[in-house]
Backbone bond lengths (Angstrom), bond angles and torsions (degrees), N, CA, C in turn:
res aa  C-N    CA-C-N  psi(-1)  N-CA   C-N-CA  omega(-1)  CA-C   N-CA-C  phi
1 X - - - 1.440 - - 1.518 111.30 -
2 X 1.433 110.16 59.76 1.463 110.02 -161.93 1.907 106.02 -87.86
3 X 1.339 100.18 128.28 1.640 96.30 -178.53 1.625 108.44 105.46
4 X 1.464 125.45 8.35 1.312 148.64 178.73 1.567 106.42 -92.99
5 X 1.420 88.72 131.74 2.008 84.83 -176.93 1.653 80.36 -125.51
6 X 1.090 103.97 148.17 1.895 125.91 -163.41 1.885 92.88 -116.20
7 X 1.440 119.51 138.35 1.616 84.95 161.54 1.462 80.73 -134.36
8 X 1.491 90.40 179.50 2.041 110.69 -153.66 1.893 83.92 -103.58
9 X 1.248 130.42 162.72 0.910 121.52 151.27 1.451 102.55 -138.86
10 X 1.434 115.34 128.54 1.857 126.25 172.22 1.547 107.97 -81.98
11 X 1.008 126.18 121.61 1.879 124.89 153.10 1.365 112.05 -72.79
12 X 0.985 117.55 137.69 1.705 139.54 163.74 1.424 135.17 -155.37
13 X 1.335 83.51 79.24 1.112 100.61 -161.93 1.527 126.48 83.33
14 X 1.412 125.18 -152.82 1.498 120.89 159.79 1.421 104.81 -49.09
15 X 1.424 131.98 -37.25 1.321 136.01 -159.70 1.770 113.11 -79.00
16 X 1.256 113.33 132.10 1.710 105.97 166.68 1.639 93.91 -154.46
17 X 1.285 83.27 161.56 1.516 131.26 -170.65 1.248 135.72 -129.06
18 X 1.366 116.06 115.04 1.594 99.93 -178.60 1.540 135.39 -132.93
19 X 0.966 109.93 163.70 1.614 115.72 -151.84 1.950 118.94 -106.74
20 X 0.735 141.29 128.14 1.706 119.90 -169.38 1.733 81.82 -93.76
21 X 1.749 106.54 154.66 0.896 133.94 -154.70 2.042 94.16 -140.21
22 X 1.592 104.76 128.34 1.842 94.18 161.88 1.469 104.23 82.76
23 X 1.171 120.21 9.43 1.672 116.12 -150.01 2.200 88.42 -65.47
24 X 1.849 101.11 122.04 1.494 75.84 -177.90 1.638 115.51 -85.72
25 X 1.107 126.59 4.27 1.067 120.73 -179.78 1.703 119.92 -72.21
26 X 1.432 112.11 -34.93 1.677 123.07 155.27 0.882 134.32 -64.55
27 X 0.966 152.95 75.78 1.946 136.60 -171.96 2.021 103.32 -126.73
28 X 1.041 100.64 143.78 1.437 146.61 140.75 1.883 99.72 76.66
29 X 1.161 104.68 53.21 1.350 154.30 160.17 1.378 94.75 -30.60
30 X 1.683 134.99 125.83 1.723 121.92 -174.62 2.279 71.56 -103.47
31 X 1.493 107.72 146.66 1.250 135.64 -178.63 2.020 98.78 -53.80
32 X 1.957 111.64 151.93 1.593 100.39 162.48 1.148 54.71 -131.28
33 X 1.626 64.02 177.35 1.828 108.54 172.47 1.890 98.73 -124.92
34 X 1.589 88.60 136.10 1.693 95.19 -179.81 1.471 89.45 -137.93
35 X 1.362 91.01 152.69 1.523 111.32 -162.78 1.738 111.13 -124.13
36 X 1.235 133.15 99.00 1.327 142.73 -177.38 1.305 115.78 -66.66
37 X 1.698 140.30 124.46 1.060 112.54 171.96 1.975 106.87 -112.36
38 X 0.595 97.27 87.77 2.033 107.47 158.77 1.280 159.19 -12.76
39 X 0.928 118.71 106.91 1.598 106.35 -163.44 1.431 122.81 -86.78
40 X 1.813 109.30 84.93 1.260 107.97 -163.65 1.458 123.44 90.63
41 X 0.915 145.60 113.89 1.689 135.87 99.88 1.517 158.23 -71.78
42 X 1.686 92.59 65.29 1.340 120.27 178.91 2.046 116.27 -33.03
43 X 1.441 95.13 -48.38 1.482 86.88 -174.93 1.976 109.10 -77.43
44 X 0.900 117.26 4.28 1.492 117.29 -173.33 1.868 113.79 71.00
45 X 1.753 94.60 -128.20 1.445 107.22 -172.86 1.523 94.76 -74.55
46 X 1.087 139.94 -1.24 1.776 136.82 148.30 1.488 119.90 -52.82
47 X 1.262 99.64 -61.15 1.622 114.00 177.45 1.677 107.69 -49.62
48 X 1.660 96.07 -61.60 1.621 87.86 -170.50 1.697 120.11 -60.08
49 X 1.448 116.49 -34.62 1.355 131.52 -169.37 1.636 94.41 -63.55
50 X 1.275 116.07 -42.12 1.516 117.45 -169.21 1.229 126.75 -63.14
51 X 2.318 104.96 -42.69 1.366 109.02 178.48 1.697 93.57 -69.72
52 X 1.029 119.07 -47.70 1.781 123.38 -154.59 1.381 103.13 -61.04
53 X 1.253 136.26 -15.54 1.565 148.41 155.45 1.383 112.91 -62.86
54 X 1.265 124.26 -59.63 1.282 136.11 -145.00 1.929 90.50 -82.44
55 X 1.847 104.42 -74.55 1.236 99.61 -174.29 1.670 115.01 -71.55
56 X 1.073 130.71 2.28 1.693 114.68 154.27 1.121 121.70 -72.66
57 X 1.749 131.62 -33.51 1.419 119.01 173.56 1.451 112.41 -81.39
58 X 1.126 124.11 36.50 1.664 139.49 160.90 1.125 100.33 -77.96
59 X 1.850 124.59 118.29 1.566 106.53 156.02 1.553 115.71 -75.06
60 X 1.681 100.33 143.32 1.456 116.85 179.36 1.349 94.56 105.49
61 X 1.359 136.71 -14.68 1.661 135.46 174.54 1.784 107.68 -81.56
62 X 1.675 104.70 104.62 1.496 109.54 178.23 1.613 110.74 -83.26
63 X 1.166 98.82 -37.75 1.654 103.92 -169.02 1.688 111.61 -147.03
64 X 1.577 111.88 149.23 1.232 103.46 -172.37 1.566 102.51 -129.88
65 X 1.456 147.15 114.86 1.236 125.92 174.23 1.164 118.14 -122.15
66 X 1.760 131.31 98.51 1.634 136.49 -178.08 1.738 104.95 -67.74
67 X 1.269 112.66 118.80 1.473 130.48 174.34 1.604 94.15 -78.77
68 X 1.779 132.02 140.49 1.080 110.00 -176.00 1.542 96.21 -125.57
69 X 1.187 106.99 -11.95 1.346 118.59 179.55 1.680 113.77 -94.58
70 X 1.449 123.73 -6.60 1.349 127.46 169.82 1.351 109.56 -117.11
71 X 1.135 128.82 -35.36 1.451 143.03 165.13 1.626 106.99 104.90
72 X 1.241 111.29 40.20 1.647 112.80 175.40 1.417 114.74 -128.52
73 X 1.239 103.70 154.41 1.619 121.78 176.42 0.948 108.91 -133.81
74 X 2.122 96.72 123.05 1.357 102.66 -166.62 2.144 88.43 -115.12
75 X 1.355 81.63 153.24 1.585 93.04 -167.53 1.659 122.59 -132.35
76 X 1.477 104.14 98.26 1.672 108.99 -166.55 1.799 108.40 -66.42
77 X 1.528 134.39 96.56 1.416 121.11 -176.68 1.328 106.29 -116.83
78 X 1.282 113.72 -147.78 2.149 130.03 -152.36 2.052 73.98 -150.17
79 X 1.257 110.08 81.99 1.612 106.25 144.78 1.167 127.15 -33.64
80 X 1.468 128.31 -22.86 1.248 141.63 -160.63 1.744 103.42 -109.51
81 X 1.299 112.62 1.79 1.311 118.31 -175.14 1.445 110.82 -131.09
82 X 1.766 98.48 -26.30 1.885 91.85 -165.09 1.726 81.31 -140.95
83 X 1.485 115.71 178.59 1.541 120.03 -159.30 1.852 91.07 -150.47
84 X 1.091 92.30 103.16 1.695 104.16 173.79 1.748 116.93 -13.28
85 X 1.813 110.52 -40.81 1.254 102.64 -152.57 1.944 79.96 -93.33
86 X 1.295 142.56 7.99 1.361 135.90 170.19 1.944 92.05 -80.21
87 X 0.709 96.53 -24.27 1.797 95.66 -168.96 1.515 101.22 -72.82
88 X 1.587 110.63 -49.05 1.312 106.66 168.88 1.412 124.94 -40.57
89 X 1.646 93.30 -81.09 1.605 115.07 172.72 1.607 105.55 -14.59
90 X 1.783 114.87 -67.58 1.244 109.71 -173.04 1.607 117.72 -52.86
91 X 1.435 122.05 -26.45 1.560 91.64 -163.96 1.637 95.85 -116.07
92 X 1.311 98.63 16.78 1.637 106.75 158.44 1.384 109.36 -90.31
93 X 1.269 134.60 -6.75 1.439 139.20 -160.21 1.736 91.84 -105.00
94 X 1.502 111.16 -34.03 1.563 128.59 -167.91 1.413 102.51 -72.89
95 X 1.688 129.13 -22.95 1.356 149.30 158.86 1.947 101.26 105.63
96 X 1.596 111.45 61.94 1.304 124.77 -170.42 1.129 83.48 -158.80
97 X 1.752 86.68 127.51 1.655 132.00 170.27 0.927 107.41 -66.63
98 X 1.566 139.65 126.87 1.577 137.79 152.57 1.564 113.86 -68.91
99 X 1.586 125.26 130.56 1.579 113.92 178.83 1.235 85.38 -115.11
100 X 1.552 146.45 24.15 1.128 109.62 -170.57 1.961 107.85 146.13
C-alpha cells in the first residue's frame, strides 16, 4: 500500500485529534526532544499520568517526561512522523496552556 497515509485517531473525551501516521514521503528521521513549558499542574500526579498516557500513544512519540515541579513536558519524537504543533494541540485538548 505504498503512497497510503494511515491517520491514528486518540479519544479524549468528547475531544479528538489526529495525527498522520506512515507518512511515505518522510522516513528514517534521527528522534528531537522538545520541551513544553505549562501553565500549571493543578491536578498533580493526575496531570502528569494523564499527559504521559495521552502523548505516548502518539505514533512517532518515543518518550514522554512531565516535570511537576517546573511545569514542563519534555517529549522524545520522529519529526518525520509527528509535527510539534500536534503535540501542542494534544495537551491543549488535555485543557493546558502552552507558555512556551
Amino acid at each position: 500500500m505504498a503512497g497510503r497515509t494511515v491517520k491514528n485517531r486518540i479519544e479524549i473525551g468528547e475531544k479528538e485529534v489526529t495525527a498522520l501516521k506512515n507518512n511515505p514521503e518522510i522516513k528514517n528521521h534521527q528522534n528531537i526532544t522538545k520541551t513544553f513549558k505549562i501553565g500549571g499542574l493543578p491536578g498533580g500526579q493526575h496531570d502528569k499520568e494523564e499527559i504521559e498516557t495521552y502523548l505516548s500513544q502518539i505514533n512517532g512519540v518515543d518518550k514522554v517526561v512531565v516535570n511537576l515541579e517546573d511545569s514542563t513536558v519534555s517529549v522524545d519524537f520522529d519529526p518525520g512522523a509527528i509535527h510539534t504543533d500536534y503535540l501542542r494541540g494534544t495537551l491543549r485538548s488535555l485543557g493546558h496552556d502552552i507558555l512556551g
